[in-house]
LUMGUDREN-152926 format. One record per residue (C-alpha): y, z, x. Coordinates in steps of 0.001 Angstrom, whole numbers. Example, Ala and Ser with C-alpha at 12.3 -4.5 7.8 and 13.67 -1.06 7.14 Angstrom:
# LUMGUDREN-152926
<atom <-4500 7800 12300>>
<atom <-1060 7140 13670>>
# end
This chain:
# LUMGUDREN-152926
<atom <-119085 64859 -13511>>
<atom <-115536 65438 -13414>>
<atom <-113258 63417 -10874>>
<atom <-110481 65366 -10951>>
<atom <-108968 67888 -8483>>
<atom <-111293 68472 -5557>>
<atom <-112596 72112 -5917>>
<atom <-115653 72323 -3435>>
<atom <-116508 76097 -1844>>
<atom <-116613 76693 2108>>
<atom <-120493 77356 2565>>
<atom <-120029 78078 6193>>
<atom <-116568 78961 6511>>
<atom <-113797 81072 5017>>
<atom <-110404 80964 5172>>
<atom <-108467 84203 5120>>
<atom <-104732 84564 5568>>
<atom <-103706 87458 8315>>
<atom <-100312 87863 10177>>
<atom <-100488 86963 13650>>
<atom <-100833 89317 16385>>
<atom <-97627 89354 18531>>
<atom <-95678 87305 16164>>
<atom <-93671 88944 13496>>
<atom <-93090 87384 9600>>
<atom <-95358 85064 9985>>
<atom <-98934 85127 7942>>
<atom <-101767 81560 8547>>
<atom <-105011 81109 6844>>
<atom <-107023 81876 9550>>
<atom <-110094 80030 9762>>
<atom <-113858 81336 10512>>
<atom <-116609 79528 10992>>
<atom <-120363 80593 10830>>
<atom <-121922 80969 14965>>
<atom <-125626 82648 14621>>
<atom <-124706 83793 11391>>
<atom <-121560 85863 12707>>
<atom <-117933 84449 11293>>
<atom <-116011 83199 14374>>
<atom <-112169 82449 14218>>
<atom <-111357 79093 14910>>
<atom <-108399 79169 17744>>
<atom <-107481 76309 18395>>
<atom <-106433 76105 14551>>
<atom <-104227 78659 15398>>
<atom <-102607 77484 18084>>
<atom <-101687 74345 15945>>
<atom <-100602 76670 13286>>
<atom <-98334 78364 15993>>
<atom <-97265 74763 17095>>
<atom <-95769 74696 14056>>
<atom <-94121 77841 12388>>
<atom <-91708 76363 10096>>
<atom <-94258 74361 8175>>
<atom <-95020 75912 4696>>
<atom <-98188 77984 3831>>
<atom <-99685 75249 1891>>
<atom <-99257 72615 4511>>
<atom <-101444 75007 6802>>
<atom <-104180 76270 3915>>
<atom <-104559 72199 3683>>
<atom <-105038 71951 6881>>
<atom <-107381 74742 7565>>
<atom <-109999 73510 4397>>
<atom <-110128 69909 6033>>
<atom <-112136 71626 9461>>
<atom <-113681 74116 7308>>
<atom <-114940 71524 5037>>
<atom <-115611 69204 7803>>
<atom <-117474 71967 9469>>
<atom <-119440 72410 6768>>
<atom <-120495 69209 6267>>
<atom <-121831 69158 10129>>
<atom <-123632 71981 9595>>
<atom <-125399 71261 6249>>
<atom <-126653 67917 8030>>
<atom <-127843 69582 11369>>
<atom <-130206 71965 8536>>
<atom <-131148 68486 6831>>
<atom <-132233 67076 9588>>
<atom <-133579 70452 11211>>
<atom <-131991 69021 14516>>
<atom <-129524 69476 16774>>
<atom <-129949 66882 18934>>
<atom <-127322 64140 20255>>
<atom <-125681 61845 17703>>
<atom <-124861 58739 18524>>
<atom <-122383 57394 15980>>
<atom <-119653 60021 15273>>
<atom <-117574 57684 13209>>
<atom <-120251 57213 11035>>
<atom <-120550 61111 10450>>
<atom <-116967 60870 9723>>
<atom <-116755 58183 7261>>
<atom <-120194 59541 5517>>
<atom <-117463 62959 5249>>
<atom <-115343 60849 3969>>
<atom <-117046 59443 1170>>
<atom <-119088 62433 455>>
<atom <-115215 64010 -109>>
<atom <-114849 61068 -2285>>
<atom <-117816 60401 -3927>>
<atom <-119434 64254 -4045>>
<atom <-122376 65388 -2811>>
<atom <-124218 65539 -5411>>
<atom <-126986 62900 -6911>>
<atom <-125235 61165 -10069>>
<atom <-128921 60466 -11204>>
<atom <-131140 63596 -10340>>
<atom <-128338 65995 -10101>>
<atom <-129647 67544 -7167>>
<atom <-127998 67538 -3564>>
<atom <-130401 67393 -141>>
<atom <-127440 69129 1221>>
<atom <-126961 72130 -467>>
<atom <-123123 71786 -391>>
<atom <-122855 71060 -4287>>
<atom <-119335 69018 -3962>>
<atom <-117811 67186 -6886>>
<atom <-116008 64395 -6365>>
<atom <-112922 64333 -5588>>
<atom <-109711 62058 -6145>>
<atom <-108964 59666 -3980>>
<atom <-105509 61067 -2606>>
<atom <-107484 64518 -1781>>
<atom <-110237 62545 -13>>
<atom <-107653 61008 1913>>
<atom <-105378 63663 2522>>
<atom <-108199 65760 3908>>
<atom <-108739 62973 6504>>
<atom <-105206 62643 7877>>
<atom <-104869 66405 8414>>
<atom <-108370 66118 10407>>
<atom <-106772 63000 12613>>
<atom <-103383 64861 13077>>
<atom <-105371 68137 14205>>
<atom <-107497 66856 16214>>
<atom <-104644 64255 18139>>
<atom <-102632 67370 18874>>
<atom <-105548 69173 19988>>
<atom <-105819 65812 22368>>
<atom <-102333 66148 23452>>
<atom <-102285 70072 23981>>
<atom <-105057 69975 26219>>
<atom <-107298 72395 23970>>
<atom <-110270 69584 23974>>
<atom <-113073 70331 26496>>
<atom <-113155 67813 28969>>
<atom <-116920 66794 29290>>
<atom <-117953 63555 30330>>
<atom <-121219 63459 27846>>
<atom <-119914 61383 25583>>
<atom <-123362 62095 23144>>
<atom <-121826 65287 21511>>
<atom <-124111 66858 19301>>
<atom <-123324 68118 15696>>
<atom <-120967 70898 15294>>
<atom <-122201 74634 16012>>
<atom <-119306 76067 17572>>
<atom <-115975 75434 18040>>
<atom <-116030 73904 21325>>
<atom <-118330 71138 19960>>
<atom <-116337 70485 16845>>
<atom <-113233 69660 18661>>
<atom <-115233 67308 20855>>
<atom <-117102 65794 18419>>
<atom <-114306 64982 16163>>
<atom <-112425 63682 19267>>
<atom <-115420 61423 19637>>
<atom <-114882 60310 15920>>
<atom <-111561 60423 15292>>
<atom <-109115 59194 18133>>
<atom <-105038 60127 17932>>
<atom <-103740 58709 14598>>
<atom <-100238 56435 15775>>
<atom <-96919 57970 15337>>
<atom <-94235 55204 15040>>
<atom <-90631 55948 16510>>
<atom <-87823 54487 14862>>
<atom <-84907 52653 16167>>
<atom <-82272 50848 15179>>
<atom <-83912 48222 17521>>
<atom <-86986 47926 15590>>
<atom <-87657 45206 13378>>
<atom <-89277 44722 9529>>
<atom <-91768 42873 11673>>
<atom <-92949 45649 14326>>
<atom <-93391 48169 11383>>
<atom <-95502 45920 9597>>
<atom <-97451 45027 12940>>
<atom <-97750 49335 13101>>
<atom <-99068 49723 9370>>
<atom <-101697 47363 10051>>
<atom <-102586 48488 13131>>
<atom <-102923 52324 11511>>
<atom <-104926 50543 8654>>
<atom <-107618 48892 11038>>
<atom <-107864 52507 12777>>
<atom <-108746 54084 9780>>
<atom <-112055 56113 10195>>
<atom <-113349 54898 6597>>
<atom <-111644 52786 4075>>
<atom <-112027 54290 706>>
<atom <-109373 52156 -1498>>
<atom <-106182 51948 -1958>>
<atom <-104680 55207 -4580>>
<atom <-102634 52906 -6789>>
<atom <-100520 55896 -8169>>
<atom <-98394 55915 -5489>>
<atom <-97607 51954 -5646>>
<atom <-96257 52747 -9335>>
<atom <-92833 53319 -10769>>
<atom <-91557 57345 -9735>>
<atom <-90914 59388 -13091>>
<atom <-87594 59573 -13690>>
<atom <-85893 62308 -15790>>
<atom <-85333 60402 -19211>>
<atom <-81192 59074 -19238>>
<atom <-81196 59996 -23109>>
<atom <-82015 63401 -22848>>
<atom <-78892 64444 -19798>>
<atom <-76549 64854 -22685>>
<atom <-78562 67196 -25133>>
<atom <-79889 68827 -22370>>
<atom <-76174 69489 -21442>>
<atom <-74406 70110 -24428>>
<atom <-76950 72266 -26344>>
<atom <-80071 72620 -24246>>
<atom <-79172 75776 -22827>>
<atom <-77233 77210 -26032>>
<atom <-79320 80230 -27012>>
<atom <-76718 81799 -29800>>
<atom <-73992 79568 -31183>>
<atom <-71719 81943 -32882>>
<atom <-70903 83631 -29343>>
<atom <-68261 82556 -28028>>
<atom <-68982 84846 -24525>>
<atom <-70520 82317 -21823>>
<atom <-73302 84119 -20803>>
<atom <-74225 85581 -24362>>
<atom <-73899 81580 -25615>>
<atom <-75575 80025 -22666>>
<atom <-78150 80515 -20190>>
<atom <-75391 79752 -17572>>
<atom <-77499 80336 -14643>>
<atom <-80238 77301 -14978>>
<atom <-77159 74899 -16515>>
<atom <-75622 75475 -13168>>
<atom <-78774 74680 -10908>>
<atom <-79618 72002 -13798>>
<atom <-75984 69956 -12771>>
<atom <-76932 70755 -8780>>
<atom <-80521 68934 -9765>>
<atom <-79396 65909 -11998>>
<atom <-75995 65458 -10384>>
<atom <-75906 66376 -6596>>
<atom <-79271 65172 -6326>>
<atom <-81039 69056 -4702>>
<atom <-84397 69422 -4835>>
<atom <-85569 72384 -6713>>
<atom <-85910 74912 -4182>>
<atom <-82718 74296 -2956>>
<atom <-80372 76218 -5337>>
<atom <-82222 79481 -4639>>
<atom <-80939 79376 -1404>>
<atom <-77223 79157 -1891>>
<atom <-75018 81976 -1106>>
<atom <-72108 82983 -3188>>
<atom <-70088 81906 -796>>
<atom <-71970 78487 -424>>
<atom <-69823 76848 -3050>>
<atom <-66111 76464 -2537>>
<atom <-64043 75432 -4914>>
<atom <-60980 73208 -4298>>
<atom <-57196 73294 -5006>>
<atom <-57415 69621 -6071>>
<atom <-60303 70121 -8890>>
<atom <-63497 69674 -6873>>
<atom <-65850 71959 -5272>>
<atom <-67561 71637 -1429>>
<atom <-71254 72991 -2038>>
<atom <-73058 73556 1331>>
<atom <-76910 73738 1390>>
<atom <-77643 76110 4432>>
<atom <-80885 76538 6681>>
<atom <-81854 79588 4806>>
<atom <-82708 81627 8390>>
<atom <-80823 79865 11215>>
<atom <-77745 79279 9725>>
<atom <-74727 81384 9958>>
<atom <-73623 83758 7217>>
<atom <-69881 82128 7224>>
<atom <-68737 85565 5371>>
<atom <-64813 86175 5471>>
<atom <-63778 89130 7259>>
<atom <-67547 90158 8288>>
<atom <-68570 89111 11966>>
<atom <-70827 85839 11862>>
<atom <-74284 86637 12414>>
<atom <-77558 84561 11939>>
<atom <-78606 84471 8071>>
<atom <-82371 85999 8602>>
<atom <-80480 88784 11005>>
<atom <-78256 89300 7466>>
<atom <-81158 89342 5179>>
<atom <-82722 91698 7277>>
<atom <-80187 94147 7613>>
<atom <-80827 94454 3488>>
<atom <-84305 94504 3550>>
<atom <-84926 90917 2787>>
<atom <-86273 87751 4235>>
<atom <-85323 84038 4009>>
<atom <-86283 82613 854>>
<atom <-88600 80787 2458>>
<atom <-90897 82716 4200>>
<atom <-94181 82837 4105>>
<atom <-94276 86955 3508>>
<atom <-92934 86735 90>>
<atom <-93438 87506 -2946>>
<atom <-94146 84686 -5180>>
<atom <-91428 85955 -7551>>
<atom <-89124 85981 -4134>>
<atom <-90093 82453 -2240>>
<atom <-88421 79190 -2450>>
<atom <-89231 76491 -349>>
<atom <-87397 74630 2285>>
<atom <-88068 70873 3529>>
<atom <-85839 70244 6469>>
<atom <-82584 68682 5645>>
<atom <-80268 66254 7398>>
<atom <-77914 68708 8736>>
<atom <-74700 68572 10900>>
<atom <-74813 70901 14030>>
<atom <-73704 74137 11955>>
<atom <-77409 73270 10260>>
<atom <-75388 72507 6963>>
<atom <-75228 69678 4408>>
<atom <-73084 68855 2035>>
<atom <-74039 68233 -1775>>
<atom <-72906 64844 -2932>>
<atom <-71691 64879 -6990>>
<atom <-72597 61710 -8615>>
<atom <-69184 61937 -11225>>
<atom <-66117 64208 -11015>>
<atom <-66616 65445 -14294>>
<atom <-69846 67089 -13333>>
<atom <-68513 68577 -10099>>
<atom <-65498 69656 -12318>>
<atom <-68044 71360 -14840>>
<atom <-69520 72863 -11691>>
<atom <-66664 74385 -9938>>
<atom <-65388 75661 -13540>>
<atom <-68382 76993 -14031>>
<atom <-68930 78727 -10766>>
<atom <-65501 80353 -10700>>
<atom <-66653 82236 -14076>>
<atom <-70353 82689 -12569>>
<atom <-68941 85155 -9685>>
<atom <-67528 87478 -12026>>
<atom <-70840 87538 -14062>>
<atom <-72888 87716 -11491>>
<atom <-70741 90863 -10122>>
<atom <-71907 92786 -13131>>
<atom <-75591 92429 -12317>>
<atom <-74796 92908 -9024>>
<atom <-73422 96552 -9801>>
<atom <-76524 97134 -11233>>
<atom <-78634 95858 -8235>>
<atom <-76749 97962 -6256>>
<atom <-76983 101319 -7913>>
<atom <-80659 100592 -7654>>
<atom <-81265 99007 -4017>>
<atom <-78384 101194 -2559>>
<atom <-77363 97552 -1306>>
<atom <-76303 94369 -2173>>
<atom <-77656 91050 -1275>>
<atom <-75982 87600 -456>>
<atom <-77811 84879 -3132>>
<atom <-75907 83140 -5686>>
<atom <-78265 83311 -8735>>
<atom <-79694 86142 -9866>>
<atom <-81623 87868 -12873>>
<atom <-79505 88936 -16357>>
<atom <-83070 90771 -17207>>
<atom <-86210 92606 -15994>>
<atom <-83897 93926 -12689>>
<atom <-80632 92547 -13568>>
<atom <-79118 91519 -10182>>
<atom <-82462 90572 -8109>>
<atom <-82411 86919 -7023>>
<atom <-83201 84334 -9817>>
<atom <-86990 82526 -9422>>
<atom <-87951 79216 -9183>>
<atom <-90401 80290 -11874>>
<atom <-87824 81896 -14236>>
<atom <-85795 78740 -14040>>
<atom <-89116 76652 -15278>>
<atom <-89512 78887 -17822>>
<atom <-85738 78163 -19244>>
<atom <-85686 74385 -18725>>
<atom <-89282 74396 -20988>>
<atom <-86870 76578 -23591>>
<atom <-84087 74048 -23017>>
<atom <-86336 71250 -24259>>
<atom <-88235 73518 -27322>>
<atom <-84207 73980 -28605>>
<atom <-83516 70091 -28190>>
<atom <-86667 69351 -29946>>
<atom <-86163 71501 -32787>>
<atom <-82545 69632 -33016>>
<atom <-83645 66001 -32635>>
<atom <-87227 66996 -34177>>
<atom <-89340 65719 -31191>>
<atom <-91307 67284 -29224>>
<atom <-90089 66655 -25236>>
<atom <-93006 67650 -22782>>
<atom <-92802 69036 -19819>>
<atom <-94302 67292 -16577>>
<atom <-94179 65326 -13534>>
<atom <-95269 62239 -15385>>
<atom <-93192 62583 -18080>>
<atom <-90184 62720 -15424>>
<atom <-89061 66025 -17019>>
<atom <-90004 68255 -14190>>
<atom <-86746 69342 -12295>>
<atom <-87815 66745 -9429>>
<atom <-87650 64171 -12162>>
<atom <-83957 64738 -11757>>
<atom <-83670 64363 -8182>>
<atom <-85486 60879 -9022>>
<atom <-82287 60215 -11269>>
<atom <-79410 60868 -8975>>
<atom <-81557 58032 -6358>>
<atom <-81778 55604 -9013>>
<atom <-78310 56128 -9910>>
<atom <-76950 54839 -6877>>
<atom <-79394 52509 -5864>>
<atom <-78892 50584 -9610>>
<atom <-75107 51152 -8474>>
<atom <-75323 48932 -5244>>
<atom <-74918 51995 -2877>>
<atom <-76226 51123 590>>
<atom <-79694 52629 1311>>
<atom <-78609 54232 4377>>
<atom <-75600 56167 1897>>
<atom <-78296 57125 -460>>
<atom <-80171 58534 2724>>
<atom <-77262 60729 3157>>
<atom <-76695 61626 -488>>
<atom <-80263 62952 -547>>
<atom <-80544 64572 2360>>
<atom <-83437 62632 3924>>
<atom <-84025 62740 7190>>
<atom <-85153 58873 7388>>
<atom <-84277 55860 5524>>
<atom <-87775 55565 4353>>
<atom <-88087 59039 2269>>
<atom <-85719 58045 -11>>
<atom <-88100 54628 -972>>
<atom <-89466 56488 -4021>>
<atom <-86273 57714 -5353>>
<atom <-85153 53994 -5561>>
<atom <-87318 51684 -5875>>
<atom <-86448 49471 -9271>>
<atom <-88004 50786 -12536>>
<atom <-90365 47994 -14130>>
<atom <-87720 47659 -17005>>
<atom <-84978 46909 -14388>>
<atom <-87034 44775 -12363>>
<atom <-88094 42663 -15868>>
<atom <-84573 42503 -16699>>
<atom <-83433 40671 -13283>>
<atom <-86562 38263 -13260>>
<atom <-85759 37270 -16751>>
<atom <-81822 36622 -15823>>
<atom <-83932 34469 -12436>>
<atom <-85510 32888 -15631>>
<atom <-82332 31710 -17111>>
<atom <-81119 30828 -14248>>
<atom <-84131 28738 -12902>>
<atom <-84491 27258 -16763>>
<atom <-80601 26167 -16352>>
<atom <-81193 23630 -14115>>
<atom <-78717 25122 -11046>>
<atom <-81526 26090 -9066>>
<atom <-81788 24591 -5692>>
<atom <-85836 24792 -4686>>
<atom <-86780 24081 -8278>>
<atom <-85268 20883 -8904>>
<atom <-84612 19815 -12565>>
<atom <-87697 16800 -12079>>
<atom <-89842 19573 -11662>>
<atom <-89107 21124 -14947>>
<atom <-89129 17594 -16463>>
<atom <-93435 17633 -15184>>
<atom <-94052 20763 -16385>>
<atom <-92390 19911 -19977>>
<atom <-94463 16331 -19900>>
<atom <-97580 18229 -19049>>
<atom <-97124 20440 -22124>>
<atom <-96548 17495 -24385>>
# end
């Protein structure tokens, strides 16, 4: 049986995604859940999902299969036990979710399953996951005032909504939010972390991937990728005939200011501005409340823009897949900007240069985007085929960067793969500007600021040591400590450990 992504079916549920009456550009998987055999939507899932517009389309679909699933679960033991009469122990029902998540639901040794649900097992970080969306549901539920107030505290299993938000209050009680200050100390958080750990519902391990060095784009690869990765005919001596100029440009915003992927396909042309003394000041915007910032045009909201041409933000959840790029919530000053940080002059330099050429380019496709739209539109990077002009993909830039590495494999004759594990995803970049600094001595809270993160502690995984750079420092500790200047491991203590050898 195969442990690897979880990929159970909703027996009695189904999640479809609608719009939402009275609220415009804005689609949810809504959920429905089996009542006397007719499909029910689930409204206080909703209301969460209202709670919380900005947060992306997968965040809610992951949300919306945890009750489902947990819904299911309830209702596939109420028809094995033929009951539904009062349970006593809803954290137990919980946890056995839990591990039936984990574990599957289905008998390793008579492959058959009493409960008709036919799960596989799942990994551990989708077991998990699951979970926390249930205890972050259910603890705004809490706080919203959408739980029934009833004081029988023996809620019996799921059949309705009502008693599925009761029971799992029962079961699973407000997960802790911790609050940050600069008054709080190393000690209170770990005091916090503990505390969450002994509240956890059911402890199913610890998932060891995430305690392990972050991929990293490989450090010999930035100059091939550079220099000839994106060549695609040599003898040309025109840029955009000789180069795919487009992902080399978002390539140098990835690797060198440190963007995450969707970021680029935000920008506006007039989101990067170059300097008089050499550099360039490249702004990532809020993609809908931002400003437009457009010289000689009145200043207007950017989704009030966009809309004017037919378009949406980039990332809503209306659009095409083609269209979409996502947006994580930035670190922004009060125009909701931030700045891009360049790790080296030379590659803000390359850049700017670059850019300056790029708007003349791009002005060409435009023409032709025009002449078919009857209007232009405000993004940077756009398509040189297949509707020349139309904003570039996140896809379309995958598919060059995979071409990038096929041309520097046929050069070096390797073959360079293409993956998150391999560190040669585009976020593997991101990963490289963080360890950059941090192996440079830069301040955490800098390298907060340089990324973008909204706390201190996001940017952990972009800067924790590699293994390599940790061995190297505990073997300099070893020369140091074998020396004899070390002042807790005294030079008679070496002396034993040498006798005790002899």
């Amino acid at each position: 049986m195969s442990s690897g992504q979880f990929s159970a079916l909703g027996k009695y549920h189904v999640v479809l995604i609608q719009p939402v009456a009275g609220v415009v550009d804005m689609k949810i998987p809504a959920l429905y859940i089996n009542e006397g055999k007719q499909p029910v939507l689930v409204n206080s899932l909703v209301e969460y999902f209202l709670a919380y517009p900005n947060r992306s389309l997968n965040w809610m679909r992951s949300n919306a299969r945890a009750l489902g699933l947990f819904y299911d679960y309830c209702s596939a033991l109420a028809v094995l036990h033929s009951t539904h009469e009062p349970v006593h122990f809803h954290k137990r029902i919980l946890r056995q979710f839990g591990i039936a998540l984990h574990k599957g639901t289905i008998d390793s040794a008579t492959h058959t399953d009493d409960m008709q649900l036919f799960w596989p097992p799942s990994s551990l970080r989708n077991a998990k996951t699951i979970l926390a969306s249930l205890q972050n549901f259910i603890a705004w539920c809490d706080s919203d005032g959408l739980i029934p107030v009833s004081s029988d505290k023996q809620v019996t299993l799921p059949v309705n909504e009502t008693t599925s938000l009761r029971f799992l209050a029962q079961a699973s009680k407000a997960k802790a939010f911790m609050f940050l200050s600069h008054a709080t100390t190393t000690n209170t958080i770990a005091e916090n972390i503990k505390r969450r750990h002994d509240k956890e519902i059911v402890h199913l391990g610890t998932d060891n991937r995430g305690l392990g060095e972050a991929k990293t784009f490989p450090s010999e690869l930035v100059t091939p990728l550079l220099q000839y990765g994106f060549v695609k005919d040599e003898t040309s001596n025109i840029p955009e005939v000789r180069e795919d100029i487009t992902a080399k440009m978002i390539t140098i915003l990835l690797m060198f200011g440190g963007t995450r992927v969707s970021e680029p396909f935000h920008l506006w042309f007039n989101d990067s501005i170059p300097q008089i003394d050499g550099t360039c000041k490249v702004l990532l915007r809020h993609p809908s409340e931002a400003s437009t910032n457009l010289l000689g045009e009145e200043s207007v909201l950017r989704k009030v823009y966009l809309e004017s041409r037919n378009l949406l933000p980039r990332n809503n959840s209306r659009n095409s897949k083609s269209y979409k790029a996502g947006w994580k919530e930035l670190k922004v000053d009060n125009t909701l900007s931030a700045p891009v940080f360049f790790l080296h002059k030379a590659a803000e330099k390359l850049y700017r240069e670059m850019f300056i050429y790029y708007l003349n380019y791009r002005q060409v496709l435009m023409d032709s985007y025009i002449q078919k739209n009857g209007t232009d539109h405000p993004f940077l990077f756009v398509k040189k085929t297949d509707n020349p002009g139309e904003p570039y993909s996140m896809a379309a830039y995958t598919k060059a960067l995979k071409k990038a590495y096929a041309r520097i494999g046929l050069r070096e004759g390797k073959q360079i793969k293409f993956g998150k594990y391999e560190g040669t995803s585009p976020h593997g970049m991101r990963h490289l500007y963080g360890r950059i600094l941090s192996e440079a001595g830069v301040h955490v809270k800098v390298i907060q600021n340089g990324l973008r993160q909204r706390s201190v502690l996001s940017q952990g995984v972009y800067t924790q040591p590699t293994f390599n750079h940790i061995a190297n420092q505990l073997e300099k500790a070893k020369e140091h400590i074998e020396s004899g200047t070390s002042t807790l491991l005294r030079q008679s203590d070496i002396d034993a450990l040498e006798w005790l050898n002899e």
